[in-house]
C-alpha positions as CSV (number, residue, x, y, z in Angstrom):
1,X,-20.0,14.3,37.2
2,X,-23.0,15.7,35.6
3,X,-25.2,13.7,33.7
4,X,-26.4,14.5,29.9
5,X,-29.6,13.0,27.9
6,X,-28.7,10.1,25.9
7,X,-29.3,11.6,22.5
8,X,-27.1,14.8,23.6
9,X,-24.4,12.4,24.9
10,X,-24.5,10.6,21.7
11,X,-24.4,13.3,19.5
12,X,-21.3,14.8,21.9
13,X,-19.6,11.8,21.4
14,X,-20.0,11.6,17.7
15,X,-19.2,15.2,16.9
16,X,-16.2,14.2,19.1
17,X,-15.1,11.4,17.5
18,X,-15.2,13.2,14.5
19,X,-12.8,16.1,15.3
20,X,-10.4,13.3,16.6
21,X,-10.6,11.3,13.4
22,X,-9.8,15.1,11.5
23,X,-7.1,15.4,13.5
24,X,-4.8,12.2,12.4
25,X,-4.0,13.7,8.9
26,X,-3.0,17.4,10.6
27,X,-0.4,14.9,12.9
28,X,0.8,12.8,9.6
29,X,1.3,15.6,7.0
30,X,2.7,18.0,10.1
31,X,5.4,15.3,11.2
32,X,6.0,15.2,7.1
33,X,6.1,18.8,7.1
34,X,8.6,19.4,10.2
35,X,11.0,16.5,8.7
36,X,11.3,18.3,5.6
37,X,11.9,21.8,6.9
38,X,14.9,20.2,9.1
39,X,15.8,18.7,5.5
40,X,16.2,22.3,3.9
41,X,13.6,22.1,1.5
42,X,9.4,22.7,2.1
43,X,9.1,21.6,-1.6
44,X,10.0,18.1,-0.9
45,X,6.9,18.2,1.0
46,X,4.8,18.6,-1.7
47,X,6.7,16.5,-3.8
48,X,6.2,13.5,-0.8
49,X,2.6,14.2,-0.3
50,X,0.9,12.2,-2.5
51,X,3.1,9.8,-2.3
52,X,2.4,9.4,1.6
53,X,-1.0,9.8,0.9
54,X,-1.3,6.9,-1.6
55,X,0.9,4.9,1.2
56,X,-1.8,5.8,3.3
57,X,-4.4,4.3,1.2
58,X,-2.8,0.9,0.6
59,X,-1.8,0.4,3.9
60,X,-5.7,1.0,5.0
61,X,-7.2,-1.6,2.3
62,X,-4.7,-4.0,3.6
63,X,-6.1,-3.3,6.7
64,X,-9.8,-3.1,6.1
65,X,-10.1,-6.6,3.9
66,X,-7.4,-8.6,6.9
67,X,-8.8,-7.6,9.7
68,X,-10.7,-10.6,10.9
69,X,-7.8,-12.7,10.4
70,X,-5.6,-10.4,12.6
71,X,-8.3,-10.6,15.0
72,X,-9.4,-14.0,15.4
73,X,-5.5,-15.0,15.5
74,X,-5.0,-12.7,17.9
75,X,-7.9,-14.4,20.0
76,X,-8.5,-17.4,19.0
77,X,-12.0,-16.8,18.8
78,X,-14.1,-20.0,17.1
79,X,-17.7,-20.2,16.3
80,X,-20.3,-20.8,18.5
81,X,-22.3,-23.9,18.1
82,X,-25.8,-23.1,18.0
83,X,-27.1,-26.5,19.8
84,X,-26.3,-25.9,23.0
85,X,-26.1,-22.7,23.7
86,X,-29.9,-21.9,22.6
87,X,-29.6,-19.0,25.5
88,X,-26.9,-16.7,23.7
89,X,-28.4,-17.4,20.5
90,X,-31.8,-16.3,21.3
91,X,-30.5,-13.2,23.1
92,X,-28.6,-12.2,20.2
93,X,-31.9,-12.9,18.0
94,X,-34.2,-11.0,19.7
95,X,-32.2,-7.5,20.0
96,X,-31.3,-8.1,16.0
97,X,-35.1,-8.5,15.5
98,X,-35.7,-5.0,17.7
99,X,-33.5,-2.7,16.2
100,X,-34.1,-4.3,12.6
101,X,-30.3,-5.4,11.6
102,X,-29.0,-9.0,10.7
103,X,-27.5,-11.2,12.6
104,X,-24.0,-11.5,13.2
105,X,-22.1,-14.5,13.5
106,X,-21.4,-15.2,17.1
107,X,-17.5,-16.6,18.2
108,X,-16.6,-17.7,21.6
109,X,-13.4,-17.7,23.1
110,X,-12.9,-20.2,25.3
111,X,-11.3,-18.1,28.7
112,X,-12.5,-17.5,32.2
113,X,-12.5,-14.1,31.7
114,X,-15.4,-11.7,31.4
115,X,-15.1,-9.5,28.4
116,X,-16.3,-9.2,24.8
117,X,-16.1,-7.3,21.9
118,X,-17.6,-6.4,18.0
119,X,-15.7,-6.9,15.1
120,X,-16.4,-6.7,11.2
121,X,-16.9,-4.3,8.6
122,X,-20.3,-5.5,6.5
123,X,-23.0,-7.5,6.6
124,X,-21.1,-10.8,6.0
125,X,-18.4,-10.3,8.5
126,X,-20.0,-8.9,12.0
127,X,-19.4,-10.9,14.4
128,X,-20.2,-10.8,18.4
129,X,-17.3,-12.0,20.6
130,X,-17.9,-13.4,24.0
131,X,-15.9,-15.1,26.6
132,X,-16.9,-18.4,28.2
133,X,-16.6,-16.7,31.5
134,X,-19.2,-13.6,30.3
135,X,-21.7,-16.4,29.4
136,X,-21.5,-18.4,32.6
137,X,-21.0,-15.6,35.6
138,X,-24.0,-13.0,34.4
139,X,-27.8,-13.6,34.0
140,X,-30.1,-13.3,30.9
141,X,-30.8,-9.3,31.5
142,X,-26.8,-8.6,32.1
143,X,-25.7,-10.8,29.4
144,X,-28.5,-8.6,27.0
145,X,-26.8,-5.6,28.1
146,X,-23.3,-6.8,27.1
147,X,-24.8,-8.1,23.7
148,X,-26.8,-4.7,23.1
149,X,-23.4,-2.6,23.3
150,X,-21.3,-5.0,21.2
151,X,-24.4,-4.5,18.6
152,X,-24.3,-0.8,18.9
153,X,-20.8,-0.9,17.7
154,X,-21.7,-2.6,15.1
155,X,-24.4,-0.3,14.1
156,X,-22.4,2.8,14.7
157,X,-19.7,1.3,12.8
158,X,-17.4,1.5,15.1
159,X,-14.7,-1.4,13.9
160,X,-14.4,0.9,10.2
161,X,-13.2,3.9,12.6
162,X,-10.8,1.6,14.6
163,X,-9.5,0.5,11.9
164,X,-8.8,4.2,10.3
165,X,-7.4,5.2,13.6
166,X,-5.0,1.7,13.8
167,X,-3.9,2.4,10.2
168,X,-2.7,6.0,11.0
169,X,-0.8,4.9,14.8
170,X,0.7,1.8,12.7
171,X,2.2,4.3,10.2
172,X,4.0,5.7,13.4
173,X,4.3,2.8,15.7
174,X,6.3,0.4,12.6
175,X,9.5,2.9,12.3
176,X,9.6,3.2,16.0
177,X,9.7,-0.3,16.7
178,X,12.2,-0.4,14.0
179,X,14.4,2.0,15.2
180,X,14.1,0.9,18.7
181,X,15.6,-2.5,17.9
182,X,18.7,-3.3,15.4
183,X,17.3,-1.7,12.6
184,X,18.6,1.9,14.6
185,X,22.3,1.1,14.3
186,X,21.6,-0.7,11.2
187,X,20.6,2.8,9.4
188,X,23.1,4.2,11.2
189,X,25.7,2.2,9.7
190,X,24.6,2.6,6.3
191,X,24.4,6.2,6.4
192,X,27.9,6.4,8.5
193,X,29.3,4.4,5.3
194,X,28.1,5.9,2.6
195,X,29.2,9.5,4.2
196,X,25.3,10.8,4.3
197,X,26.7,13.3,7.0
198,X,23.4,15.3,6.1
199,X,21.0,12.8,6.3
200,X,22.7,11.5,9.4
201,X,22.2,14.7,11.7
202,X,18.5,15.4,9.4
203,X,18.0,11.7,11.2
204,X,18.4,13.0,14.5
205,X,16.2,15.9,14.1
206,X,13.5,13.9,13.2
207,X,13.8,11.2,15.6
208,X,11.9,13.2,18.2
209,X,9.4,14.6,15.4
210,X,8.3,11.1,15.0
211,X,8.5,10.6,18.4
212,X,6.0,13.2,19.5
213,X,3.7,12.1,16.3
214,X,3.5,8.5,17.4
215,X,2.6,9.5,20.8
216,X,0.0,11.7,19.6
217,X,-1.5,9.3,17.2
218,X,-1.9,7.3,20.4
219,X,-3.6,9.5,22.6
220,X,-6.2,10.6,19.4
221,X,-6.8,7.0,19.5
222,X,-7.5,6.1,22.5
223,X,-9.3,9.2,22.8
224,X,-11.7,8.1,20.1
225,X,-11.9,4.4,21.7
226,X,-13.3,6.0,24.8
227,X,-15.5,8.2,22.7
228,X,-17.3,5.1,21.5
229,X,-17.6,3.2,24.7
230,X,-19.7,5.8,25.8
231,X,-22.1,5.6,23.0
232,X,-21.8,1.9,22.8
233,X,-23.2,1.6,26.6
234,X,-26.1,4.5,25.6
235,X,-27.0,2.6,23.1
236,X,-26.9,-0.7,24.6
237,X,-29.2,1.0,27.4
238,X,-31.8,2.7,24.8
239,X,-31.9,-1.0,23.1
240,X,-32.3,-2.9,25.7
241,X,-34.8,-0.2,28.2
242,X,-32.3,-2.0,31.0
243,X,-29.5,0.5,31.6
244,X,-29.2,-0.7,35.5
245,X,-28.6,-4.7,33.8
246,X,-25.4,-3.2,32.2
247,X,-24.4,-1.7,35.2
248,X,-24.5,-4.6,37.3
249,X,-23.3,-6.8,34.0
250,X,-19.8,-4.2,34.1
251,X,-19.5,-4.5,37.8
252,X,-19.2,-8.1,37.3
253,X,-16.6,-7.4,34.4
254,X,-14.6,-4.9,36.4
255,X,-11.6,-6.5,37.8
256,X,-12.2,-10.0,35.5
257,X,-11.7,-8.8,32.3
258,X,-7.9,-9.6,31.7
259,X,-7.9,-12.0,28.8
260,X,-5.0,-14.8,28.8
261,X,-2.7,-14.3,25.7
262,X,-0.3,-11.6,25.0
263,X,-1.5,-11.3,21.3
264,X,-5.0,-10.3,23.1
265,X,-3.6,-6.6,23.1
266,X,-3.3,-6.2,19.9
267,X,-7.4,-5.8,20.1
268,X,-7.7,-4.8,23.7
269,X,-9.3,-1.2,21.8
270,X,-12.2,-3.7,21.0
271,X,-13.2,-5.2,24.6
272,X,-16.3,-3.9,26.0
273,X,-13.7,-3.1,29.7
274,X,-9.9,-2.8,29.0
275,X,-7.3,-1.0,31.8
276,X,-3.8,-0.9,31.3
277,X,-3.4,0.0,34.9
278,X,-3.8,-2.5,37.9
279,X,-6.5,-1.0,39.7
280,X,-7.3,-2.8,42.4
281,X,-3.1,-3.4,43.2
282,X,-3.0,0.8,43.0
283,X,-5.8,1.3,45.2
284,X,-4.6,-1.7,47.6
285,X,-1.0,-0.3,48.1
286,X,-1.0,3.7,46.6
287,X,-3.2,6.1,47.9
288,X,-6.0,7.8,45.6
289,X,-4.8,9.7,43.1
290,X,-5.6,13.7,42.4
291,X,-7.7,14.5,40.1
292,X,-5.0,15.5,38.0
293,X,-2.9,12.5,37.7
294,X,-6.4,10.3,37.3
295,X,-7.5,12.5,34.0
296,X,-3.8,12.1,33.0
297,X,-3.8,8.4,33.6
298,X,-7.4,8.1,31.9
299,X,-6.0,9.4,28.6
300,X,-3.5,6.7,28.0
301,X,-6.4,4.2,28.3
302,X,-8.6,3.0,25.6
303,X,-11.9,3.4,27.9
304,X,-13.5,5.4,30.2
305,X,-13.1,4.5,33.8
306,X,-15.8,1.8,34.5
307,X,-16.9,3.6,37.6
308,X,-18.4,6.5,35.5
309,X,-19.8,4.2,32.8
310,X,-21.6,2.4,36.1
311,X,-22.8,5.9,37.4
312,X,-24.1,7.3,34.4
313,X,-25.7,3.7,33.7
314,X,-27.6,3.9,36.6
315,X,-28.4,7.4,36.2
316,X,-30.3,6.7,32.8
């Protein structure tokens, strides 16, 4: 692992993010394009494109102004109560009053799990997110590290960008759940009925075309999620001048960061530590993995393994 500057790590993960973010229309419009050349006729897609793009528009206001709903039902995050929990508060206070930004609202959610996470899109509806097991297992300097790098998504707008990427791997992800269910034989029926013989075997072309787009979406976002992580923890280290405090504040986290609550995925892309993958059950029974299969299993993952996040911490 070699270790990069802040500033040329945040500007390599920014630059990054960027070219991910670039490529979600190229996936979109080429699954559009691929389905229409199967259909016989490249003029449909020109004909479809604005429509699609106008979809694309709704479906992201929908999206931007709902989000906090989503998420705090998803959660169950409620407001912190000021009296009481003076420590958080004043943390929160005096990194706002550093870096020169208002202060966000601050919601708890009451689990024994260590993990938090940013969410909003303006000044009125930031919001810090911590667990009740963050606060009570890590000290004043950890807990200011954790605080910093929820802040620095905030700054670097990071929940705007999730939201762009969600919008464009929901366009994908609602027709495949769809078709993976009832609604498949459904269509099937209908088009079977009404003798649609061509849009029946045009449906089987693209089946895999959308497919192959979904999956990609995913992987651009999760790529992008990781992307952020990284800057989120430079950040939170340049804020804070105690990169080491985050370290030890995210080797606490490892390993305790699985919230309670199905629905909790649906934001798991907004928790400082998030792993798909049982760790510590694949290390305990499987042995190490090359280095192959562990950059293969990192990109299906919406952050960076926590190990590197600790060495390059520590290396700051």
């Amino acid at each position: 692992m070699g270790y990069v500057g802040i500033e040329t790590q945040r500007a390599r993960n920014n630059r990054n993010s960027f070219i991910l973010l670039a490529i979600f229309p190229l996936i979109l419009f080429g699954v559009l394009y691929v389905g229409c050349f199967f259909w016989g006729s490249t003029d449909l897609f020109f004909s479809l494109f604005h429509w699609v793009a106008l979809g694309v528009f709704v479906w992201y206001v929908i999206a931007y102004f709902f989000n906090d709903r989503i998420i705090d039902w998803a959660t169950g995050a409620k407001p912190l109560q000021r009296m009481g929990n003076k420590r958080v508060y004043n943390l929160v206070e005096n990194l706002c009053i550093s870096c020169g930004m208002t202060m966000p609202k601050i919601l708890i959610i009451e689990d024994s799990a260590l993990n938090a996470f940013a969410s909003g899109i303006n000044t009125g509806s930031y919001a810090v997110t911590l667990t009740r097991g963050l606060i009570d297992n890590l000290d004043d300097k950890e807990l200011e590290g954790v605080i910093a790098h929820e802040l620095t998504h905030i700054r670097e707008n990071d929940v705007r960008l999730s939201i762009i990427a969600t919008v464009f791997v929901g366009i994908f992800a609602y027709p495949v759940k769809i078709l993976s269910g009832g609604g498949f034989f459904l269509f099937l029926r209908l088009m079977l009925q009404r003798g649609a013989w061509r849009l029946f075997i045009w449906f089987f072309f693209f089946i895999p075309v959308f497919i192959v787009g979904f999956g990609l979406s995913k992987l651009v976002n999760f790529a992008i999620s990781r992307n952020r992580e990284y800057i989120a923890d430079a950040g939170a280290a340049k804020l804070t001048k105690e990169p080491k405090a985050l370290a030890s504040a995210l080797r606490k986290i490892s390993g305790k960061s699985v919230l309670f609550g199905g629905r909790a995925n649906l934001v798991s892309h907004l928790l400082i530590e998030h792993n798909s993958f049982d760790t510590d059950f694949l290390k305990e029974h499987y042995p190490p993995p090359t280095p192959m299969v562990a950059r293969i299993q990192e990109m299906f993952e919406t952050h960076p393994p926590i190990e590197h996040r600790i060495w390059l911490l520590e290396r700051f």
